[in-house]
C-alpha positions, 0 to 999 in steps of 0.5 A: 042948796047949802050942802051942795054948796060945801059938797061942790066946794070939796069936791072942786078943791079934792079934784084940784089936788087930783090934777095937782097929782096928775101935774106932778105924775106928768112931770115926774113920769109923763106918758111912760111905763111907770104911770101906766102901771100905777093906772092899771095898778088901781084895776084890782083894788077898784072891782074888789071895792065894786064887789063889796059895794063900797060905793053903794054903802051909805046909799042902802044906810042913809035909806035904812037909818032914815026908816028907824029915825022916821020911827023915832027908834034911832039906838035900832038903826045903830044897832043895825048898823054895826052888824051891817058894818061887821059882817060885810068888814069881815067879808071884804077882809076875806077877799083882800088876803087872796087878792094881794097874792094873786095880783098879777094874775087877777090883773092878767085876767081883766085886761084885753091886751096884756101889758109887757112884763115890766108894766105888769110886775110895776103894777103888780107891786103898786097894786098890793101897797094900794090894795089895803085902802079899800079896809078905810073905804070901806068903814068911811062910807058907812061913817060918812052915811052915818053923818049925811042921815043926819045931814051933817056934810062938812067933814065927809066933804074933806074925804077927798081933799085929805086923800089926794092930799096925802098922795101929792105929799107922799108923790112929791116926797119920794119923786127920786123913786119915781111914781112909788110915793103916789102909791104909797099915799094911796092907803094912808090919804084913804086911813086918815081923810076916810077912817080918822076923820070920819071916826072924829065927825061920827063921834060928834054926830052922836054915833053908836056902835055895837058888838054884833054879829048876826049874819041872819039879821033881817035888816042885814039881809035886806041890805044886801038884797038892794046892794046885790043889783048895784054889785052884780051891775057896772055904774057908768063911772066904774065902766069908764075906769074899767074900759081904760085900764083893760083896753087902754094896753091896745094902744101901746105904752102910753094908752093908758096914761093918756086916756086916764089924763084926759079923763081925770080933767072930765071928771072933774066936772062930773063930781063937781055938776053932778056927784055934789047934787046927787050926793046932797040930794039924796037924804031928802029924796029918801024922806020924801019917798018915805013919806010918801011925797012922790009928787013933790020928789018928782018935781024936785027931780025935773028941776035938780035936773034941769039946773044941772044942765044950765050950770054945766054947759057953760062950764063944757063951752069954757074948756073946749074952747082953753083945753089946749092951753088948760092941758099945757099949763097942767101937764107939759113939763119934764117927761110929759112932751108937746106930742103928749099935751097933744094927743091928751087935748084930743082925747078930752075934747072927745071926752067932755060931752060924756059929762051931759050924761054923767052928771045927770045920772048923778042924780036920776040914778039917786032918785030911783036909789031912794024909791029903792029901785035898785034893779032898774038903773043898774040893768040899764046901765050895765046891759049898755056896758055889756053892749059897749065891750064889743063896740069898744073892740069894733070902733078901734079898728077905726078911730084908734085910742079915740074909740075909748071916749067917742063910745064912752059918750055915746053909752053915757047918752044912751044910758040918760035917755032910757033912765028918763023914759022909765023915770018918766013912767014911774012917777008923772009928766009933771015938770018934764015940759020944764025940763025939755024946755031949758034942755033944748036951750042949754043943748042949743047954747052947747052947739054953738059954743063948743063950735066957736071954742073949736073955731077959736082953737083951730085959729090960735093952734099955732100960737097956743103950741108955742106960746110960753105959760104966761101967755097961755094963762092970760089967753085961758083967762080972756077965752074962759072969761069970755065964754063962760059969761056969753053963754049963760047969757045965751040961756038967759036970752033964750029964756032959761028959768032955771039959770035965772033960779041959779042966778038969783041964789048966787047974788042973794048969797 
């Protein structure tokens, strides 16, 4: 519970700076050209970062080198280690060159309404200065596996708040330029919070390195074998970021920026109820799984599960019901208009019940990770996305740019009920009757809270238009206050033993 602790603290402080960063870009470029461009430009560097399986890195390490620790034989792991790290550092390398000299093409390529020639050379640009991060993303994640094998978090946690950190510095620096510095920030945040610090937190995690290069090495291509599924496939998160920077050109020039406003403020309660779970969970479902625990692994899944649900909905019920207000004292402010603030509120309200989804799979994919059922999660996942693109291309015609969160919802869904059959399957019904029950009582305290939040904001919509920002901060303070207390104590009436759980260790801490 202490590493989800530091991980959630992180993870909430990184994603404050990120909306510091999305204040600043709404003051500085709103809706307009320049910040659409400088959303599509991450397009490119982002599916090259998917190719190598960046992401994906420290999960096949931590799973490795916990195998060679569990052996006693840890200077192998390190040896194993370093040529992993070289010959897929090699590789990368090899697809970055072609890729910043084919930018605009590549962009051209992945999007389903091509922006207008002044979006797509901005972006073009911003894309090749931000490109050379995924180099840093790439060596930090084995850094940082290298430290969570071992159960040090602390400063992999700062990955985050060092990086959007340097992109707020280098954003409010060079604002006369417009958006530029927000690029700019991009490969040196990534250079110092994922490469510098990382090195330092290793070194002192005892960390080994090797000259080796052995590309027909067994663990090597083991390795690659259970990234292999994860690359070829589409994660829930990469889907979402995908879908709005390729279709998010269908809805005009401000598509894009709004769409990505939106569902930056949903993120952040993905990454702060599920990715710090998941994330902090993970080295020890491995060495359950390793040492052949599969029942206790199995309980502890129902339960994470469980708990997430009853911390995350009264955090859902609190920002329906000030997302109005929450999204005016963010954003509203030089380019960034009334009509803006508008159109983003309705976006994010269509966006937050995704998050049920997001942050469960946070977790369940990790466990089927960490049994090293690769495949499993990643054809669910990706043959719901394939179906997606053309529900996508459907819904539009119907429900505009809101089509975009409203599927996005229903994939997320989706996704979390097959994951839960096969897990089901997998393992055994043991603790899946805890689940069930303290489910129905978060999704019956969600139901009722995000209707009064509706309610209440249809009441006061006049008032939260033109309301100056000290009345909206003390209405956000009253109503969030309000609805985050009432709803836990709905789940607590109702008999949620696992926010009693979640209770008891927050006053004993």
């Amino acid at each position: 519970m202490n590493a989800s602790l530091i991980i959630a603290a992180s993870l909430l402080a990184s994603r404050v700076l990120g909306v510091l960063r999305e204040m600043m870009l709404a003051g500085i470029a709103g809706v307009n050209e320049q910040k659409n461009a400088l959303d599509l430009a991450f397009m490119i560097p982002d599916i090259l970062n998917h190719i190598i399986g960046t992401g994906f890195l420290s999960i096949v390490f931590i799973s490795l080198f916990t195998t060679h620790l569990l052996k006693q034989n840890e200077d192998e792991g390190w040896r194993s280690f370093s040529n992993i790290f070289n010959v897929l550092g090699l590789f990368l390398l090899a697809l970055i060159i072609p890729a910043f000299i084919f930018m605009r093409e590549l962009i051209l390529l992945f999007t389903i309404a091509a922006p207008n020639e002044e979006i797509l050379q901005m972006a073009t640009h911003f894309g090749r200065i931000i490109l050379p991060a995924q180099l840093f993303f790439f060596a930090g994640s084995f850094l940082i596996a290298a430290q969570q094998a071992r159960k040090q978090f602390f400063i992999p946690s700062l990955t985050g708040i060092i990086y959007n950190a340097s992109i707020v510095l280098f954003g409010w620096i060079f604002k006369e330029n417009g958006v530029a510095g927000f690029a700019y920030g991009v490969p040196i945040g990534s250079f110092i919070g994922f490469f510098i610090l990382q090195i330092i937190g290793s070194c002192r995690s005892g960390i080994k390195y090797f000259f080796i290069f052995n590309p027909k090495n067994p663990e090597l291509i083991k390795s690659v074998k259970l990234l292999l599924p994860m690359i070829l496939g589409t994660g829930s998160m990469f889907a979402l970021e995908f879908v709005i920077r390729s279709f998010g050109s269908m809805f005009g020039n401000a598509g894009i920026s709004s769409l990505n406003y939106s569902y930056r403020l949903m993120y952040t309660l993905v990454a702060v109820f599920g990715f710090s779970v998941g994330a902090a969970k993970y080295p020890d479902m491995v060495r359950m799984f390793k040492e052949n625990k599969i029942s206790e692994l199995n309980e502890k899944i129902w339960k994470d599960l469980a708990k997430i649900f009853a911390i995350l909905v009264p955090a859902i019920c609190t920002l329906t019901a000030v997302s109005m207000p929450a999204v005016r004292i963010l954003f509203e402010r030089g380019a960034f208009t009334q009509e803006s603030s508008i159109l983003v509120n309705n976006l994010l309200l269509c966006y937050l019940p995704a998050s049920i989804g997001l942050c469960a799979q946070a977790l369940l994919v990790r466990a089927f990770y960490s049994m090293e059922r690769m495949w499993l999660p990643t054809i669910i996942n990706t043959l719901t996305f394939a179906a997606s693109l053309f529900l996508y291309s459907a819904a539009a015609k119907i429900a505009g740019i809101y089509s975009i969160p409203i599927v996005s919802f229903i994939c997320s869904l989706i996704q979390l009920a097959v994951l839960l059959i096969f897990w089901q399957k997998i393992c055994n019904s043991k603790g899946y009757k805890h689940f069930i029950k303290d489910f129905a009582i978060a999704t019956a305290t969600l139901i009722v809270f995000v209707l009064l939040g509706i309610w209440v904001s249809k009441y006061f919509h006049d008032f939260l238009l033109n309301a100056n920002l000290l009345n909206l901060i003390i209405y956000s303070a009253i109503f969030s206050f309000l609805f985050f207390v009432m709803s836990i104590v709905l789940q607590k009436i109702l008999g949620s033993s696992s926010l009693s759980y979640l209770n008891k260790y927050f006053f004993k801490k």
